[in-house]
C-alpha positions as CSV (number, residue, x, y, z in Angstrom):
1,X,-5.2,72.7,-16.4
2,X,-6.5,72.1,-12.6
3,X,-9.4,70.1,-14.0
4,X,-6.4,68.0,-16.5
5,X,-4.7,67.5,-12.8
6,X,-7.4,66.4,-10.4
7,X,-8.8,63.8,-13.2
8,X,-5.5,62.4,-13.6
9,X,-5.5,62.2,-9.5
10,X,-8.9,60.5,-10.0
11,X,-7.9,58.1,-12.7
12,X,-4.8,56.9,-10.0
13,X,-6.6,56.9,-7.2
14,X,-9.8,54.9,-9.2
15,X,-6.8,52.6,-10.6
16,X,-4.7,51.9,-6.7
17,X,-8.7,51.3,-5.7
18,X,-9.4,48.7,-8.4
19,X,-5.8,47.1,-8.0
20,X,-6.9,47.0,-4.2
21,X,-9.7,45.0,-4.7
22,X,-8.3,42.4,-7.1
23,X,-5.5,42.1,-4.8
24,X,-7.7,41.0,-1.8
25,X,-9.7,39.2,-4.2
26,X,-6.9,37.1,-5.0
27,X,-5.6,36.8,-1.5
28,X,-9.0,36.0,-0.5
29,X,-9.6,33.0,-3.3
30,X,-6.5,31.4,-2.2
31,X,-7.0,31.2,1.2
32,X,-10.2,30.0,0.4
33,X,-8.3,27.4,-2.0
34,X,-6.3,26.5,1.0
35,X,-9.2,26.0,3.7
36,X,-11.1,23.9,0.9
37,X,-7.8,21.8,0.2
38,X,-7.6,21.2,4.5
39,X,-11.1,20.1,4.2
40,X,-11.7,17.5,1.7
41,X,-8.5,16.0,3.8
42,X,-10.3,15.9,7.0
43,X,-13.2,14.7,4.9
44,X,-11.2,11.5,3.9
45,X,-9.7,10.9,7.1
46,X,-13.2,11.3,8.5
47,X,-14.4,8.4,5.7
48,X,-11.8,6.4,6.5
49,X,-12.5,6.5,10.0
50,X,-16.1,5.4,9.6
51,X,-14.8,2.6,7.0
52,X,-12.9,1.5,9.7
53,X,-16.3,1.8,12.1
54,X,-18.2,0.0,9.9
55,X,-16.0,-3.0,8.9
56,X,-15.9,-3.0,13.3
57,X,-19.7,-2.8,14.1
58,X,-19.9,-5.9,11.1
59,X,-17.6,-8.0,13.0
60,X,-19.0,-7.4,16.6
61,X,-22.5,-8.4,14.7
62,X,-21.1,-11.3,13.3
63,X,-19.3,-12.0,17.1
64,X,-22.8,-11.7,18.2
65,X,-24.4,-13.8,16.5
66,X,-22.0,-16.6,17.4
67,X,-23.2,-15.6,21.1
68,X,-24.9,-19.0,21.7
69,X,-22.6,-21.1,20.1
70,X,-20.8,-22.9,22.7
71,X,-17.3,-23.8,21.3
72,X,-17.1,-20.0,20.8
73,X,-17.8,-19.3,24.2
74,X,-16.1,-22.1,25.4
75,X,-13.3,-20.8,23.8
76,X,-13.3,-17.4,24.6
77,X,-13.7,-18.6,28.3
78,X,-10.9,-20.2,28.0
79,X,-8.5,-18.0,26.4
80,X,-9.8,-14.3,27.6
81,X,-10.8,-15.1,31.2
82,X,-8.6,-17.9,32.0
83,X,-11.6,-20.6,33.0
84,X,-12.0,-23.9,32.3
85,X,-14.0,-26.9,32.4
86,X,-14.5,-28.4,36.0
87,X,-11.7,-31.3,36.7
88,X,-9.5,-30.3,33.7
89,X,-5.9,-29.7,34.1
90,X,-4.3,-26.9,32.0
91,X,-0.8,-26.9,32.0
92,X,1.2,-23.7,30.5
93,X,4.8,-24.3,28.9
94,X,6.8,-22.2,31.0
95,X,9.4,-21.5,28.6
96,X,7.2,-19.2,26.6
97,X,7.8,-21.7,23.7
């Protein structure tokens, strides 16, 4: 009867130890679920952010290849630094208009 007793104690204790582990199993797959979720998000914000990079560093090639054209620069002059040709007049509508 002592041996019927402590193999049942076994058998519970064997059974809490296995419904241990698949509980931090579980835990442990979800949080891993979670983290993976948080980053393939950062993952598309970081590819959006480079789309965004990329569609820049085209345009400031594209700017720099106009570099020696001179209505471009002329232009940029103009509107950007305020400068203009020697003996023109600019006049600015006050009104804002």
């Amino acid at each position: 009867m002592a041996k019927k007793i402590r193999s049942k104690k076994m058998s519970l204790l064997l059974r809490l130890g296995i419904f241990a582990f698949s509980a931090y199993v579980v835990v442990s797959l979800v949080g891993l679920q979670m983290q993976i979720s948080q980053k393939r998000q950062q993952l598309a914000s970081i590819e959006e952010q480079m789309e965004q990079q990329r569609l820049s560093n085209k345009e400031t090639e594209r700017l720099l290849g106009l570099g020696d054209d001179q209505a471009y620069l002329s232009r940029i002059a103009r509107e950007q630094l305020d400068m203009g040709l020697p003996d023109e007049h600019v006049f600015r509508d006050a009104a804002g208009s």
